[in-house]
Residue frames relative to the residue before (quaternion, step in Angstrom):
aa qw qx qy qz dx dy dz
X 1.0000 0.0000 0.0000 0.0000 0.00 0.00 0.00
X 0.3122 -0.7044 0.6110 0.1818 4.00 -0.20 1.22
X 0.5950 -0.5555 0.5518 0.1813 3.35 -1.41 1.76
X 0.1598 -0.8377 0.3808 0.3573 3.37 -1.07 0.28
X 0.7439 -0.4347 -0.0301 0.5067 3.64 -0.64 0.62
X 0.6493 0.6142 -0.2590 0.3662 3.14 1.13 -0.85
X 0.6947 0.2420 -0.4150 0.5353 3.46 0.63 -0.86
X 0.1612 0.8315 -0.4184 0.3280 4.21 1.29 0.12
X 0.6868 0.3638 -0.0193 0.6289 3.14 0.33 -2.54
X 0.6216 0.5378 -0.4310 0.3724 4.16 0.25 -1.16
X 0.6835 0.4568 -0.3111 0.4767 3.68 0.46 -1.57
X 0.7422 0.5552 -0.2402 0.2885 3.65 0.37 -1.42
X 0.6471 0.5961 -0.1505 0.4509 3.01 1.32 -1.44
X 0.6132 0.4526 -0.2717 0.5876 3.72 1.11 -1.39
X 0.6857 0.4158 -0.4697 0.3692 3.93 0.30 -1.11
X 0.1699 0.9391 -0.2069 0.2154 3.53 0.88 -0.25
X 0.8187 0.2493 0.2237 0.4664 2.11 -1.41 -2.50
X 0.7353 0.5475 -0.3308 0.2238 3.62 0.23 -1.48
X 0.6330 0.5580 -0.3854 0.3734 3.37 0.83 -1.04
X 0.6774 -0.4635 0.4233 0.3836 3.93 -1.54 0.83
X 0.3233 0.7312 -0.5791 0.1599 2.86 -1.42 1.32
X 0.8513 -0.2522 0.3209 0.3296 3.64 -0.53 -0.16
X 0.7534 0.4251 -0.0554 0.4985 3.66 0.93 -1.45
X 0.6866 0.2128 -0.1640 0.6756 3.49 1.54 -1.01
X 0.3468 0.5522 -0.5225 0.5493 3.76 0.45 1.09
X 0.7747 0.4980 -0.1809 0.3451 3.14 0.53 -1.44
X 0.7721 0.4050 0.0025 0.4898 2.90 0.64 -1.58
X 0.4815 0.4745 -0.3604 0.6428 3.49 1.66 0.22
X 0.6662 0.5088 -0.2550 0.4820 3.49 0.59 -1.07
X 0.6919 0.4237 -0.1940 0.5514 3.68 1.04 -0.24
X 0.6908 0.3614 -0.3061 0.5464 3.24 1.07 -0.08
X 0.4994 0.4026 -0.5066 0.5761 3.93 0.94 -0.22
X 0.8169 0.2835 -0.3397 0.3700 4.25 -0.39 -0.73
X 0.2564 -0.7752 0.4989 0.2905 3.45 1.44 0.32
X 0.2896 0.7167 -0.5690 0.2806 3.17 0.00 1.42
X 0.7196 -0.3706 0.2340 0.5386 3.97 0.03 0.82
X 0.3477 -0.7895 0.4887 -0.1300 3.15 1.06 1.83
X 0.8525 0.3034 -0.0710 0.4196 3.41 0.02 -2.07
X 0.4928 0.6388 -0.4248 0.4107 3.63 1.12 -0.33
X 0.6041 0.6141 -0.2850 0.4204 3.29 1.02 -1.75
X 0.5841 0.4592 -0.3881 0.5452 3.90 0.87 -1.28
X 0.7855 0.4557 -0.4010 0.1207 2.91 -0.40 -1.72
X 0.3385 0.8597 -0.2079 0.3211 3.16 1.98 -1.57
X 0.8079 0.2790 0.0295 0.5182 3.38 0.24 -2.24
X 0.5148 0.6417 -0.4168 0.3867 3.05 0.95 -0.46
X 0.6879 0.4165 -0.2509 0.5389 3.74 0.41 -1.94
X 0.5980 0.5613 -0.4216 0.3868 3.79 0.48 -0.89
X 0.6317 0.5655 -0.2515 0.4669 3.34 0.46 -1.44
X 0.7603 0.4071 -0.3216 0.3909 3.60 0.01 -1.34
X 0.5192 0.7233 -0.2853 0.3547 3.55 1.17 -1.10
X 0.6957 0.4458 -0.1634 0.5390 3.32 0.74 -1.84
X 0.7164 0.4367 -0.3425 0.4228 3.58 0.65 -1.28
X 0.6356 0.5472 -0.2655 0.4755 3.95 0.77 -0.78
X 0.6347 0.3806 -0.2966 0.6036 4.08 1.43 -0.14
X 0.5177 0.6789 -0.2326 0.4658 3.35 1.14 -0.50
X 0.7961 0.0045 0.1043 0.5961 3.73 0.43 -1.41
X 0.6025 0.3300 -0.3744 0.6228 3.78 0.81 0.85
X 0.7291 0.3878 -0.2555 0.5027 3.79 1.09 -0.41
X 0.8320 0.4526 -0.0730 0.3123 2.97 0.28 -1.24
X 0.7499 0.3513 -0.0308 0.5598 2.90 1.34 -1.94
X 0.4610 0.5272 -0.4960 0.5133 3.86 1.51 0.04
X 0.6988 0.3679 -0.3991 0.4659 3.74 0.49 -0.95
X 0.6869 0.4537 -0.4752 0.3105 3.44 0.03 -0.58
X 0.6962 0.3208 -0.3803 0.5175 4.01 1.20 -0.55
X 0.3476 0.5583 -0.6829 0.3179 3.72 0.16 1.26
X 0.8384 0.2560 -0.1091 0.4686 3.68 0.89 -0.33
X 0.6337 -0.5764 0.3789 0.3502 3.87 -0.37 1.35
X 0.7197 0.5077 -0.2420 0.4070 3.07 0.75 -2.34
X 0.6144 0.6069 -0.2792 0.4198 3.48 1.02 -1.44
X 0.7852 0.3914 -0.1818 0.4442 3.43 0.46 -0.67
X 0.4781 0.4202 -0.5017 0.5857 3.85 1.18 -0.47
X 0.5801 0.6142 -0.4489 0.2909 4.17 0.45 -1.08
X 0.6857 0.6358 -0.1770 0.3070 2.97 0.60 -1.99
X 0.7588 0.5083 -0.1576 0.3755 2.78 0.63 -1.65
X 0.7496 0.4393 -0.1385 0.4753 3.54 1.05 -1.48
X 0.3729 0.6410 -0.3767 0.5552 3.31 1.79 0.09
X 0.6839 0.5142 -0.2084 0.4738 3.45 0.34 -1.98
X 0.7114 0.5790 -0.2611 0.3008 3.22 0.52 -1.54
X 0.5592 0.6151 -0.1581 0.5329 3.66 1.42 -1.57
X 0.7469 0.3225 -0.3765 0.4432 3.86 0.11 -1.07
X 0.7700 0.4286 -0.4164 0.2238 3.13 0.73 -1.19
X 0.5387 0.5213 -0.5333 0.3919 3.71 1.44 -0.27
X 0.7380 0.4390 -0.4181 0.2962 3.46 0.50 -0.42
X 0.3996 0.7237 -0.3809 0.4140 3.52 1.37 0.16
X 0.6300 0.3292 -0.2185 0.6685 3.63 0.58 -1.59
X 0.6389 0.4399 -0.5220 0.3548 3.97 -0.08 -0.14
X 0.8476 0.3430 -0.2307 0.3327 3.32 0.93 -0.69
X 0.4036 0.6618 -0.3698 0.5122 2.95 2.25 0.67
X 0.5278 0.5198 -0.3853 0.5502 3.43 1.30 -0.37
X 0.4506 0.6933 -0.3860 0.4090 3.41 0.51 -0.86
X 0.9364 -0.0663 -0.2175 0.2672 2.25 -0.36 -1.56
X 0.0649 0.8571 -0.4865 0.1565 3.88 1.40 0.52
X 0.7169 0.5422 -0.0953 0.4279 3.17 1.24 -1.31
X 0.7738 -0.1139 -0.0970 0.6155 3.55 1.38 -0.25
X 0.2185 -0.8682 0.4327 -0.1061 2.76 0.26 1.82
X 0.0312 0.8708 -0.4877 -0.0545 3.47 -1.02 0.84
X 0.6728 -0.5962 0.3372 0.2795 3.48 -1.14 0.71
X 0.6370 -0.5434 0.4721 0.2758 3.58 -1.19 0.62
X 0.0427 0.8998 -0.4240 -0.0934 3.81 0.21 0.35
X 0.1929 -0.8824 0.4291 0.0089 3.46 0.33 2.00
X 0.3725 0.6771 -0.5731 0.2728 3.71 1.51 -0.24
X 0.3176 0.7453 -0.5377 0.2335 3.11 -1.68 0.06
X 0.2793 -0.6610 0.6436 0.2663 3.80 -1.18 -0.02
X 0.3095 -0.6907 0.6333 0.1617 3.42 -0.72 1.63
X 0.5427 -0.6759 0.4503 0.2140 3.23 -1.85 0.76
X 0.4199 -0.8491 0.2593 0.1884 3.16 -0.78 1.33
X 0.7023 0.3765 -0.1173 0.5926 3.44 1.08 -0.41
X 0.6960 -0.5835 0.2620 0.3264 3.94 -1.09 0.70
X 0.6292 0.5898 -0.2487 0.4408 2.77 1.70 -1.50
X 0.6844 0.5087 -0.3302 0.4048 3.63 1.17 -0.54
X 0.5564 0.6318 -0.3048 0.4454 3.41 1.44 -0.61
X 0.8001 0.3586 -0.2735 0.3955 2.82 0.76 -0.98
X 0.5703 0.5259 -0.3640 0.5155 3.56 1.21 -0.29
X 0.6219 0.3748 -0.4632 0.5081 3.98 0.30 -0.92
X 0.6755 0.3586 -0.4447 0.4661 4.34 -0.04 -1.05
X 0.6449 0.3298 -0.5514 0.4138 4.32 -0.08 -0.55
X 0.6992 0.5380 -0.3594 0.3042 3.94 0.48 -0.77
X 0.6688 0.4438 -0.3355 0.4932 3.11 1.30 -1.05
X 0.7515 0.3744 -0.3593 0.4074 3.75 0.77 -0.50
X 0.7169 0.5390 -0.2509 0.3641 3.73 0.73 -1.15
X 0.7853 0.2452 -0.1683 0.5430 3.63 1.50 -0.56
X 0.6281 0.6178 -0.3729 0.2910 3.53 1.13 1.01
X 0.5364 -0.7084 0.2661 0.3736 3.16 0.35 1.51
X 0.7604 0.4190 -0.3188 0.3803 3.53 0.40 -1.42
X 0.4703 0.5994 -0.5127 0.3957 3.98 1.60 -0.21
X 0.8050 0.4463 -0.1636 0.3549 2.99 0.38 -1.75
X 0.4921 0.4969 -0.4108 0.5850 3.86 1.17 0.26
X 0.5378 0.5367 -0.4246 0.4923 3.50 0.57 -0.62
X 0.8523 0.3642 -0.0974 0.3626 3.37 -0.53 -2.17
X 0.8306 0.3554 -0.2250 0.3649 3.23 0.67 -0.95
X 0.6524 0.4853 -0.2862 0.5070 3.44 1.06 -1.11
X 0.8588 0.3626 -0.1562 0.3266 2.91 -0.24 -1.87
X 0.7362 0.3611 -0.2874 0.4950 3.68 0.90 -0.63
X 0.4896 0.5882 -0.4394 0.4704 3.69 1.15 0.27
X 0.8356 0.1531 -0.2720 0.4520 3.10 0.44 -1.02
X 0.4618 0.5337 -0.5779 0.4098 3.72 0.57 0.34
X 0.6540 0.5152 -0.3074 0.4609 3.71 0.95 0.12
X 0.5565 0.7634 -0.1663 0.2827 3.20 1.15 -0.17
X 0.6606 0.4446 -0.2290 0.5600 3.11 1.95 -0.08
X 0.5039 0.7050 -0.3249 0.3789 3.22 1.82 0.33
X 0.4419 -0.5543 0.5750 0.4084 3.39 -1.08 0.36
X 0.8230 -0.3373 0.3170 0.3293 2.87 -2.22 0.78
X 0.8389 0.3656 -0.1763 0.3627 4.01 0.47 -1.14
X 0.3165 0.7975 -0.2359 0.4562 2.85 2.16 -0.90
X 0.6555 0.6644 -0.1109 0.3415 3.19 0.50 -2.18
X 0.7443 0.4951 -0.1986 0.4018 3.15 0.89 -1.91
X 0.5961 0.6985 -0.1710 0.3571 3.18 0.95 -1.60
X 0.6715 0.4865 -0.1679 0.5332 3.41 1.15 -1.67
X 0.6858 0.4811 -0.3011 0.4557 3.86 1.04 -0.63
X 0.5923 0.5626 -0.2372 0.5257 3.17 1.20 -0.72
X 0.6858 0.3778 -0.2681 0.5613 3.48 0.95 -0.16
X 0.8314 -0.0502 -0.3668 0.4145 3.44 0.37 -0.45
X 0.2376 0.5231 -0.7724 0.2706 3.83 -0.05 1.57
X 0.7713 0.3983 -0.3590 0.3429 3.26 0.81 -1.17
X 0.2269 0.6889 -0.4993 0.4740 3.77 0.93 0.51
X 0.8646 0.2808 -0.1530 0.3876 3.48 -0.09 -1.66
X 0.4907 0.7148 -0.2874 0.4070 3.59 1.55 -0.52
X 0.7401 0.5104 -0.1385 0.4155 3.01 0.99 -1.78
X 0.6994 0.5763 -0.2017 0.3715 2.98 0.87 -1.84
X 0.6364 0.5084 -0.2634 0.5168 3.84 0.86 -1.73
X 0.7782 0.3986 -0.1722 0.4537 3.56 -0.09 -1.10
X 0.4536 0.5454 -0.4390 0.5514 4.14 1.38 0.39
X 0.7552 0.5139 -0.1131 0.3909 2.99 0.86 -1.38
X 0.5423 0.5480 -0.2642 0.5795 3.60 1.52 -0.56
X 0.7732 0.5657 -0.1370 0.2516 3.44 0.73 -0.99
X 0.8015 0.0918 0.1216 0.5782 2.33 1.97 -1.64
X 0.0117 0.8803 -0.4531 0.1399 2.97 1.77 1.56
X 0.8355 0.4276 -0.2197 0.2662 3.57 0.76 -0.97
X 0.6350 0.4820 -0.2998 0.5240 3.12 2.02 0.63
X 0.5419 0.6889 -0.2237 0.4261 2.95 1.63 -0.22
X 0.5613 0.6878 -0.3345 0.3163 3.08 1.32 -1.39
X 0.8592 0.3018 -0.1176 0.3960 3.30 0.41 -1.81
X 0.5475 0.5507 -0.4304 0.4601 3.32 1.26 0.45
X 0.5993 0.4789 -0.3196 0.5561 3.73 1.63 -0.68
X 0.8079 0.2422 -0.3889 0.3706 3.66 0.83 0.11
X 0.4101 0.6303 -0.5148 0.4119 3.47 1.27 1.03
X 0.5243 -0.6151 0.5349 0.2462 3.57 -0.88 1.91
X 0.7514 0.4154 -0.3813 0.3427 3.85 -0.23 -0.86
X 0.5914 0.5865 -0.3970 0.3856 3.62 1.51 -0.83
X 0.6462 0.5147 -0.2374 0.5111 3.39 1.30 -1.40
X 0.5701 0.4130 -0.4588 0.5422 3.92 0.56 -0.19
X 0.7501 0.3872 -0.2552 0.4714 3.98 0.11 -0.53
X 0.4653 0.3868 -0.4027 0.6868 3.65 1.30 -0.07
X 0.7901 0.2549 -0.3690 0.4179 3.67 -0.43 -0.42
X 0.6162 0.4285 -0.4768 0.4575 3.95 0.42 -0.09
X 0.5635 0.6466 -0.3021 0.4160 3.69 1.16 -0.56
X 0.5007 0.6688 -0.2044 0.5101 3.39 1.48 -1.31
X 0.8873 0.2209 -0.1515 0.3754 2.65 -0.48 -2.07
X 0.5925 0.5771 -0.3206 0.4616 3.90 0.84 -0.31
X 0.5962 0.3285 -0.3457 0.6458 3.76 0.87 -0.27
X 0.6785 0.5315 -0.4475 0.2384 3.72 0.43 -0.14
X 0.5503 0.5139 -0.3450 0.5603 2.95 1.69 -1.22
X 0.5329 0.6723 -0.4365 0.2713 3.78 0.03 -0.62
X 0.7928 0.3339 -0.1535 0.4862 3.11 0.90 -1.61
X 0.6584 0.4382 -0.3779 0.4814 3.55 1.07 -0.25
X 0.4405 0.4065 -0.5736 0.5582 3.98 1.22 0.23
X 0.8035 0.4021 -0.3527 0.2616 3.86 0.03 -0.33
X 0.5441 0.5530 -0.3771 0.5058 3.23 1.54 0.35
X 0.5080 0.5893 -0.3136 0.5443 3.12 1.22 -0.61
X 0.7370 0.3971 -0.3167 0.4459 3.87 0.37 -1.25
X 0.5806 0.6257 -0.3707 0.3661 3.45 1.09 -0.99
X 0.6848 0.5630 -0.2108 0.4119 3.32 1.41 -0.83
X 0.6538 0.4329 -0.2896 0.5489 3.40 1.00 -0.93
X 0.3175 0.8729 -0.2587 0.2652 3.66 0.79 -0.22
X 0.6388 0.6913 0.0818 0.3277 2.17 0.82 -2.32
């Protein structure tokens, strides 16, 4: 039975976001000094949707003007994402901790500048949002497409704005090694999924 796009873009979008990085630091790191907590989401949030919305209306629209393009795309998409959950296994094995130290930013104007910098000028974002979820969109029809975007903005919505909410329960669960070893077998297993279904989507065909 073929996932639909949305929960597609949902699954993809969440396997994602979650993994240790910069944006949920932040936005965790704003929510322990309750300092404009929700800005920080809202922040990554618009940032996020941006990249994702050039990504699978930019990227992944041009890439389904051409079959060839799209068997590429797809077996491209299909390739990182096994090598993704491989290197989520990985890194199961030496797992490390979210690292929320730091001086949170005091004033909006800083929020809102440190979350566009941390999200708009960080390579591994913009590989995420744009590449990889563009072209894993790329074998979709035109509405299809939509559906799949709509799922993973609402990924980055959800996810950022958990984390704002629930910085002070999260924290000591994001720095508990066994949590991160079971977050990364979780990962790297929903990754391979979706790249066996790009693959089927292909033979299909």
């Amino acid at each position: 039975m073929p996932v639909p796009p949305f929960l597609r873009g949902l699954s993809l979008g969440l396997s994602l976001i979650v993994a240790i990085g910069p944006q949920n630091a932040f936005v965790l790191r704003q929510g322990l000094a309750r300092r404009h907590a929700l800005l920080a989401a809202l922040a990554c949030s618009l940032c996020d949707t941006l990249l994702t919305a050039v990504g699978v209306l930019g990227v992944g629209a041009l890439l389904a003007r051409s079959p060839a393009l799209v068997t590429a795309g797809t077996l491209v998409g299909a390739a990182f994402l096994g090598w993704y959950g491989w290197r989520s296994f990985r890194s199961a094995h030496h797992p490390v901790t979210l690292d929320t130290g730091g001086q949170a930013a005091a004033t909006p104007a800083a929020v809102i500048a440190t979350a566009s910098a941390f999200s708009l000028l960080n390579p591994h974002a913009i590989l995420d949002t744009v590449v990889l979820i563009g072209g894993a969109s790329a074998g979709l029809s035109d509405q299809a497409r939509w559906a799949f975007l709509g799922g993973a903005v609402a990924a980055s919505w959800l996810w950022f704005f958990a984390l704002a909410l629930l910085a002070g329960r999260l924290t000591s669960l994001m720095r508990s090694v066994r949590a991160w070893q079971v977050l990364d077998i979780l990962i790297g297993a929903m990754m391979w999924v979706i790249a066996a279904g790009l693959v089927t989507s292909l033979l299909q065909k």
